[in-house]
C-alpha positions in Angstrom: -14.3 17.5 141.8 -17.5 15.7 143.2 -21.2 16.9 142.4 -24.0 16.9 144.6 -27.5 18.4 142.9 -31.5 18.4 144.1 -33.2 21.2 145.1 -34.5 24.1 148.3 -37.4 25.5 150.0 -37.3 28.6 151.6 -39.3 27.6 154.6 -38.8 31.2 156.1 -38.0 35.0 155.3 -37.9 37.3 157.8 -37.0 41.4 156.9 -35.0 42.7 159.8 -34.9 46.6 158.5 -35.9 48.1 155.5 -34.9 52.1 154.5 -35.9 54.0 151.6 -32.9 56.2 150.1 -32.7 58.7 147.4 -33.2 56.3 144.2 -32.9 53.0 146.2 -34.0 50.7 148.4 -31.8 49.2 151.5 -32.7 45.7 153.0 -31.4 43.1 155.4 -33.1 40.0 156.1 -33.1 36.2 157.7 -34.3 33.7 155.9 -34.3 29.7 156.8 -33.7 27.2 153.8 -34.5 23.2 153.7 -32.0 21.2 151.1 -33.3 17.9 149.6 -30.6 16.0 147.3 -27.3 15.3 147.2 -27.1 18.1 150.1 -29.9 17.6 152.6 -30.1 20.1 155.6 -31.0 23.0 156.9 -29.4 27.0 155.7 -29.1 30.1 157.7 -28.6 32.9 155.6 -27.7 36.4 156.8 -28.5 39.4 153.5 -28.1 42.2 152.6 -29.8 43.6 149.8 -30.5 46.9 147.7 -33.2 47.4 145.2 -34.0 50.2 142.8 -36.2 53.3 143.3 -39.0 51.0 142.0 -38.1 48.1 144.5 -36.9 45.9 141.8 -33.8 43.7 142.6 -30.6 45.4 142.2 -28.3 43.2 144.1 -27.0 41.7 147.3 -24.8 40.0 149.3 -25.0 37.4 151.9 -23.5 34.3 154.3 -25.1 30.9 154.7 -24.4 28.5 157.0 -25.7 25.3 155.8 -25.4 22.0 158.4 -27.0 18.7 157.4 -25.4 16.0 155.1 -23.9 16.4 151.8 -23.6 13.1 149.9 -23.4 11.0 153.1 -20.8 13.2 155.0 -22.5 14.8 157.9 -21.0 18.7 159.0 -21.7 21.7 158.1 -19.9 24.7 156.2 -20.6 28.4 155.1 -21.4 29.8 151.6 -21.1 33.3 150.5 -23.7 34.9 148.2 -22.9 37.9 145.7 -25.0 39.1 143.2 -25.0 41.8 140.9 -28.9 42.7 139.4 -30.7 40.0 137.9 -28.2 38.4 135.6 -26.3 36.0 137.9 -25.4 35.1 141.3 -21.6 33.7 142.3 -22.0 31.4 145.6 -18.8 29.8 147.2 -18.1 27.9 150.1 -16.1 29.9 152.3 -12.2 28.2 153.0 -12.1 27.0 156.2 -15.5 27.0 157.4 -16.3 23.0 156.9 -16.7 20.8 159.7 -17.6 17.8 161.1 -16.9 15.1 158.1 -17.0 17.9 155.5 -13.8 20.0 157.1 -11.6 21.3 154.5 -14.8 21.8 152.3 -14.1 24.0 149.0 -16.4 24.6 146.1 -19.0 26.5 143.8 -22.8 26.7 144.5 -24.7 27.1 141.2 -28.7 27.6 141.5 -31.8 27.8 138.9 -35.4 28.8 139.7 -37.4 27.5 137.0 -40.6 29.2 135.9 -42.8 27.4 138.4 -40.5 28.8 141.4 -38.9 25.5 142.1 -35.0 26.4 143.4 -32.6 23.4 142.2 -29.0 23.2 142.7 -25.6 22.1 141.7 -22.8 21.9 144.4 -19.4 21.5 142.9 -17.1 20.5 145.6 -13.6 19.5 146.8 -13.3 18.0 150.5 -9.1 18.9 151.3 
């Protein structure tokens, strides 16, 4: 299994619809991301997202579709986001979703935000 690491910017988040509920919050948004590393492009990401009565993260779920260049190989492939309240987040690459150069894509996306903000990453993959 290769590795490719560095790090993302969220260069844009856009809230689509927002609606209170009895003892939660409901959300879905767009947001744009830049990768810089091992993986350097561009993501899409599609979310949805609830958050307590206090607005506080509870958890979401979310598609990414990520195109660029990932350690040379130029394409572009789809990850999937779930995560359950603030202890961890599981982020695949979908099956079947590479292209270009990076078709037959599978793997695990890991990701850390350090206490500064800055988002790094850790892309365990397999190209089939």
């Amino acid at each position: 299994m290769a590795e490719a690491s560095g790090s993302f910017v969220v260069t844009a988040f856009e809230p689509v619809e927002t609606e209170q509920q009895e003892g939660s919050v409901l959300g879905r948004a767009r947001i744009a991301k830049t990768f810089t590393g091992g993986l350097s492009g561009r993501g899409e990401v599609r979310m949805l997202s609830v958050g307590d009565a206090a607005g506080g993260p509870a958890s979401y779920v979310a598609v990414e579709h990520v195109t660029g260049e990932l350690d040379g190989r130029a394409g572009s492939f789809v990850l999937q986001h779930a995560a359950w309240d603030t202890t961890g987040v599981t982020i695949r690459v979908v099956p079947g979703t590479g292209s270009g150069e990076l078709a037959g894509i599978t793997g695990e996306f890991r990701l850390a935000v350090d206490e500064s903000g800055t988002h790094t990453y850790v892309l365990a993959y397999e190209l089939g």
